[in-house]
C-alpha positions, 0 to 999 in steps of 0.5 A: 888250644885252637892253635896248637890243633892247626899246628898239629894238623900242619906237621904232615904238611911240612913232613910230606915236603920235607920242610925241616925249618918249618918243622923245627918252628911249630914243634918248638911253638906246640911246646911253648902253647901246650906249657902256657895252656897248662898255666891257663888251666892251672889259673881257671877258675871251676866255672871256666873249666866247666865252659871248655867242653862246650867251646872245644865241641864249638872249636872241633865242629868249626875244624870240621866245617873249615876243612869241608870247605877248604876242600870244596873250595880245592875241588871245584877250583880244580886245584885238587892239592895234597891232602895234606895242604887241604887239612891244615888251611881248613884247620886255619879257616875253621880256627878263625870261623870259631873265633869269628863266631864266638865274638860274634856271640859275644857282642849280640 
């Protein structure tokens, strides 16, 4: 889900350039990630499906987390990009704090 979720905040990036082959690529890579997530949650077993409302508010505050640090990193470097630019590499960096973290959790 992580995934899709950085896709969808990278459209208006590729939009805003008028990036067409980029676009094509992540509309057809969302289609293929929502369809596998549907089979996912189709295979999950109730006490999987229960733990998801915890991990998607862990995901959605690592986002948050990520995007306010792109965007400090991008105002204090002075190199004050599109806000387009600054939602999906924070969107990048909170997936992989979220990823980081809950490995982390797991192995202590």
């Amino acid at each position: 889900m992580g995934l899709w979720l950085v896709m969808l905040v990278s459209l208006p990036r590729y939009w805003l350039q008028h990036d067409t082959t980029r676009l094509a690529l992540l509309a057809i890579l969302m289609v293929a990630i929502v369809v596998a997530l549907i089979g996912f949650w189709r295979l999950m077993a109730s006490a999987q499906r229960e733990r998801c409302p915890a991990a998607i508010k862990h995901l959605g505050g690592c986002l948050l987390i990520g995007c306010l640090l792109i965007g400090a990193w991008h105002w204090a470097d002075v190199a004050a990009d599109h806000w387009a630019v600054i939602l999906s590499q924070g969107a990048a960096l909170g997936l992989l704090l979220h990823v980081v973290v809950r490995i982390w959790r797991r192995r202590h």
